[in-house]
C-alpha positions as CSV (number, residue, x, y, z in Angstrom):
1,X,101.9,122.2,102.5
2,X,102.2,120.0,105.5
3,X,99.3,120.5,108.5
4,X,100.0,120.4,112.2
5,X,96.8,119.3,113.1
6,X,94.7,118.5,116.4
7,X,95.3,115.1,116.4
8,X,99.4,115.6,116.3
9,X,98.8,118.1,119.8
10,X,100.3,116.5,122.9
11,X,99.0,119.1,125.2
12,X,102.4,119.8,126.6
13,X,103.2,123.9,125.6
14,X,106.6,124.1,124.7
15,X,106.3,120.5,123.0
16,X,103.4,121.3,120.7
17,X,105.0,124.8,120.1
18,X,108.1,123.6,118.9
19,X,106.4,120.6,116.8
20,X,104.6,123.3,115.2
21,X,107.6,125.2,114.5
22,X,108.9,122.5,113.1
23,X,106.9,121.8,110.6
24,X,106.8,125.6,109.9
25,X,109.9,125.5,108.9
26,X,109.4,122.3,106.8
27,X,106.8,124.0,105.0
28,X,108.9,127.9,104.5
29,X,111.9,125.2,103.0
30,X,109.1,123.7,100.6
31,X,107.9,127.0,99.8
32,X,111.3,129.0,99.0
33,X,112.6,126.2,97.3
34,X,110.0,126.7,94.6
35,X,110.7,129.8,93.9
36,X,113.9,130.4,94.2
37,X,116.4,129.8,91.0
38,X,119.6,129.3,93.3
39,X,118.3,126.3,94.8
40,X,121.7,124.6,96.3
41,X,122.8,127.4,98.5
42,X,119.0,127.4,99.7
43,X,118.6,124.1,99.8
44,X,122.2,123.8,102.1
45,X,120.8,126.8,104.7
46,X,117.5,125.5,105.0
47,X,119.2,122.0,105.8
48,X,121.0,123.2,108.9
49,X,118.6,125.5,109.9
50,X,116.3,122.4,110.5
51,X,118.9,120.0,112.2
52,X,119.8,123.0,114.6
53,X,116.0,123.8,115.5
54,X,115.7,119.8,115.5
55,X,118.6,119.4,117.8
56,X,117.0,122.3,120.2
57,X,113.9,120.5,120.3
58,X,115.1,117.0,120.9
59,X,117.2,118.5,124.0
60,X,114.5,120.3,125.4
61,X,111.7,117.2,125.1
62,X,114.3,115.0,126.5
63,X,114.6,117.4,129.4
64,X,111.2,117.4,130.2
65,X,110.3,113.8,130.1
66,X,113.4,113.3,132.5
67,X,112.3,115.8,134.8
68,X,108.8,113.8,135.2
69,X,110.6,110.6,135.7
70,X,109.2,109.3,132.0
71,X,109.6,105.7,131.4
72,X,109.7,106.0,127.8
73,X,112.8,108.4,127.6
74,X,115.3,105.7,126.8
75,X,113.3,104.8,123.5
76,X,113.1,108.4,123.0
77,X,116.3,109.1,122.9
78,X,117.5,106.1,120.7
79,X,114.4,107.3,118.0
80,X,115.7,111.0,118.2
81,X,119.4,109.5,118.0
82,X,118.2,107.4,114.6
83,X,116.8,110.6,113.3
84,X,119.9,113.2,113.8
85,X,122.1,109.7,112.3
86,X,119.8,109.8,109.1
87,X,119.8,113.7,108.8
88,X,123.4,114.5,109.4
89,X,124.2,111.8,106.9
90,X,122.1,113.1,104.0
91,X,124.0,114.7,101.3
92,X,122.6,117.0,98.5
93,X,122.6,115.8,95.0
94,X,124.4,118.9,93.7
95,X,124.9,117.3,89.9
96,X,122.1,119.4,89.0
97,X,119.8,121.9,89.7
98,X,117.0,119.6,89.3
99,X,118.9,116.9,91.6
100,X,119.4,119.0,94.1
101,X,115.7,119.7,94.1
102,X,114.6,116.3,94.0
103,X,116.8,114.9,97.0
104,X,115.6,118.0,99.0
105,X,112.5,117.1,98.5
106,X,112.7,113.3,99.5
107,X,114.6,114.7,102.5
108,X,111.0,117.1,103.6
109,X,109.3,114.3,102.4
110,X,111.3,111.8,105.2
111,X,111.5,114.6,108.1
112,X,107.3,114.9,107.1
113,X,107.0,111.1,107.5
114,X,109.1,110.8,110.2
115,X,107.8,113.4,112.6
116,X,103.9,112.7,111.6
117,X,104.9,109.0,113.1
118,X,106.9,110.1,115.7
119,X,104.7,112.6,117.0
120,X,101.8,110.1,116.8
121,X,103.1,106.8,117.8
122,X,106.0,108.1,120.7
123,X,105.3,111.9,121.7
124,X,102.1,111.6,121.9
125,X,102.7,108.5,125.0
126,X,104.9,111.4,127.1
127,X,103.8,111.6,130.4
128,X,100.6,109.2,129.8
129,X,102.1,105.8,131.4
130,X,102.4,105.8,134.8
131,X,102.1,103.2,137.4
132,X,98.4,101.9,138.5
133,X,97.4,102.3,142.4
134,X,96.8,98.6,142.7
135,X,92.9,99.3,142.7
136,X,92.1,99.4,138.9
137,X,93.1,96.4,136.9
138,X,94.9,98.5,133.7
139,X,94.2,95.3,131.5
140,X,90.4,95.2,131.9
141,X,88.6,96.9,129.2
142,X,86.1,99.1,131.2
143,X,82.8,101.1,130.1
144,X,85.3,104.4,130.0
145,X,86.7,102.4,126.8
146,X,83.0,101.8,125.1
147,X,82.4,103.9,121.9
148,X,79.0,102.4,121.9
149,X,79.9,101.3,117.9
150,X,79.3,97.4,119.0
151,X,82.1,95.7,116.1
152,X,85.1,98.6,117.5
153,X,84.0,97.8,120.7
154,X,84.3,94.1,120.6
155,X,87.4,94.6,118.6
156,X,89.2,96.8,121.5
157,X,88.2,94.1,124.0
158,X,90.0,91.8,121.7
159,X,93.3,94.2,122.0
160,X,93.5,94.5,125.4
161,X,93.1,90.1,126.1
162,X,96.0,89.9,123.4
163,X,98.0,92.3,125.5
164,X,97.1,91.0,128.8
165,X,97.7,87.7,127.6
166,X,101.2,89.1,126.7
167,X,101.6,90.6,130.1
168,X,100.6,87.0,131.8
169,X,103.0,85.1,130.1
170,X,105.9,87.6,130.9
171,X,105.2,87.7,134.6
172,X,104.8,83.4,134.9
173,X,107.2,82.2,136.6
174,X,106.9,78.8,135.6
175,X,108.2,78.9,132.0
176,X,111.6,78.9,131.4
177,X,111.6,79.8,127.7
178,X,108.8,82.3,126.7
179,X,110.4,83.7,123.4
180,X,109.0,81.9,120.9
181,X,105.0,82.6,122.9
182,X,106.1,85.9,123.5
183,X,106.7,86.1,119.6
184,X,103.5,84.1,118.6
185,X,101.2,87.0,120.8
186,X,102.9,89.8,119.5
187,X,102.6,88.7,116.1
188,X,99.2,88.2,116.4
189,X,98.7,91.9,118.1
190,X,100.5,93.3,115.2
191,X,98.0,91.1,112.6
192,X,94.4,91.8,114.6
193,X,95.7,95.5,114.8
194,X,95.7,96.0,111.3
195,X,92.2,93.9,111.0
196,X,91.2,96.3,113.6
197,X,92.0,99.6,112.0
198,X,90.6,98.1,108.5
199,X,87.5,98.0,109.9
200,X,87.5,101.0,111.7
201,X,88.4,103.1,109.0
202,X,86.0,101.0,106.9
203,X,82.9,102.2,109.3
204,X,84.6,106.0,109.5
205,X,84.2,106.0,106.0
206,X,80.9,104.6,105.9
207,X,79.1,107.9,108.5
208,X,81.5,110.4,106.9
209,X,83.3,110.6,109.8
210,X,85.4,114.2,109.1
211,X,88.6,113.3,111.2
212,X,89.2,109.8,109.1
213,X,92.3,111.3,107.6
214,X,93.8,112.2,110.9
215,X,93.0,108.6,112.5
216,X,94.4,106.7,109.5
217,X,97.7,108.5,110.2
218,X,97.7,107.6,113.9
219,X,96.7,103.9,112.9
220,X,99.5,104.0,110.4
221,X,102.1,105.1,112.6
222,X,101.2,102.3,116.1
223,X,101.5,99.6,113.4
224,X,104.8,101.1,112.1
225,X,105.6,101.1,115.6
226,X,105.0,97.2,115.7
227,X,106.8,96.5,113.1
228,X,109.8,98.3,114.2
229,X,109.7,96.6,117.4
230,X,112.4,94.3,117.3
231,X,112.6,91.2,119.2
232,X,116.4,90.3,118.0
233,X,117.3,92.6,121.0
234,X,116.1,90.0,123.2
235,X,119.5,88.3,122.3
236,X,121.7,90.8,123.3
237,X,119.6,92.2,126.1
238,X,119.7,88.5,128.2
239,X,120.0,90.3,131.8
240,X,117.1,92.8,130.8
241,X,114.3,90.5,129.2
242,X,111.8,90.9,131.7
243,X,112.6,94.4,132.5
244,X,112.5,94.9,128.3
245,X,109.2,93.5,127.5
246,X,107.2,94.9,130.4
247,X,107.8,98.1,128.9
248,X,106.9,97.0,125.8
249,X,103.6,96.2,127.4
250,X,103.3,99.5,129.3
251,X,103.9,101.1,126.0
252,X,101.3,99.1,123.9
253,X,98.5,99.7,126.3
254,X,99.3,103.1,126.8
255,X,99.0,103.6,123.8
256,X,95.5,102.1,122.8
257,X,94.2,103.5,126.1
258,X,95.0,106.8,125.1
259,X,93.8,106.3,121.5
260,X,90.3,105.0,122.6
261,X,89.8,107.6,125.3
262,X,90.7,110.5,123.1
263,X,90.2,109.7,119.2
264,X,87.9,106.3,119.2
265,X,85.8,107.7,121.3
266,X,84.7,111.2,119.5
267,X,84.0,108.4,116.9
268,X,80.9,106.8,118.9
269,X,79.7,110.7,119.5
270,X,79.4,111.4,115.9
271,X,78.1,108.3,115.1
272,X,75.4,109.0,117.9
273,X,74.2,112.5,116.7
274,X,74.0,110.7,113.6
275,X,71.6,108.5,114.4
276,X,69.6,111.2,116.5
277,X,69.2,113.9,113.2
């Protein structure tokens, strides 16, 4: 069965509720469709109940991060609209009863992947990026960001310069043509990322830390995110370039922020009572 755990809780009620219903239903379709014998009929009910309750949910997250002015609706709304595209386009293998049980389950296996990701890498940003008061620089990595774990430490620092660096170049003025730089830092983002998280989960590993599993599924789903970014829009966004990447940025550091101040640093408070017993 598939867990709704504390790490995929946004703190938002009616958000968390319904992701939890979600994947309540995922799991009741799993269940009664291994032990029922009439599996396509099943299979076809369970289907829409899921794309209505997904609909529902989509409508209702959309609402709220409209009605608190949410910067990253638009990106929301084109992930929910790539979801409903690849759900109402799935079809049941009906040429057998065990075909119709095995695309049912690579469809709860998708839905699984796809909201664990989703949940992790978008939902979870909802309401955390907002403008700065001009009194806190949002690039500096401050003491509120130490784990007190010297190598994650030093490797966070790293983060934040690559993304600042990012931010500088996208604000200067004097270069006409910042693609290909623009390209050259985000590719290395995306590769000291995943040098980052290695190492990470290496030292989780190493103390036993019990909420590994849950911070390998985060990590996996912010590099997905990188991967799916995709610069080719650049092209056919010409007017919006600027407007374009400095959400990317906003979104980037949002999103390591967040991860440092509530996941990383738990990390440093085991690791601490560890070294105290």
């Amino acid at each position: 069965m598939y867990e709704f755990t504390e790490d995929c809780m946004i703190h938002i009620q009616q958000i968390d509720d319904e992701h939890r219903h979600l994947f309540a239903l995922i799991n009741e379709a799993v269940g009664m469709m291994q032990e029922t014998t009439d599996v396509e009929p099943m299979a076809g009910n369970l289907l829409r109940q899921l794309k209505e309750y997904a609909n529902t949910h989509f409508v209702h997250e959309e609402a709220y991060m409209e009605s608190i002015h949410d910067p990253e609706l638009e990106i929301q709304r084109k992930e929910h609209h790539a979801f409903r595209k690849k759900v109402n386009e799935f079809v049941l293998d009906t040429s057998s009863e065990e075909k119709v049980r095995e695309s049912f389950s690579q469809l709860m296996e998708y839905l699984v992947r796809w909201l664990y990701h989703h949940i992790l890498s978008s939902d979870m940003m909802i309401g955390k990026i907002k403008a700065t008061d001009g009194e806190e620089d949002a690039f500096a990595f401050t003491d509120k960001y130490k784990t007190g774990i010297e190598l994650v430490d030093d490797e966070h620092r790293r983060l934040f310069e690559i993304i600042k660096e990012t931010n500088d170049l996208i604000n200067t003025v004097y270069v006409h043509d910042k693609y290909d730089e623009i390209m050259q830092l985000l590719a290395e983002l995306r590769q000291y990322t995943e040098i980052h998280f290695s190492d990470e989960e290496a030292f989780m590993g190493k103390i036993g830390y019990p909420e590994l599993p849950s911070q390998k599924q985060a990590h996996a789903a912010f590099v997905e995110k990188l991967v799916d970014i995709d610069l080719n829009e650049l092209d056919e966004i010409d007017d919006n370039q600027q407007e374009y990447l400095a959400k990317l940025v906003d979104f980037l550091l949002g999103w390591l922020s967040n991860h440092i101040l509530v996941a990383d640093k738990k990390i440093g408070e085991y690791y601490e009572k560890q070294l105290q017993e």
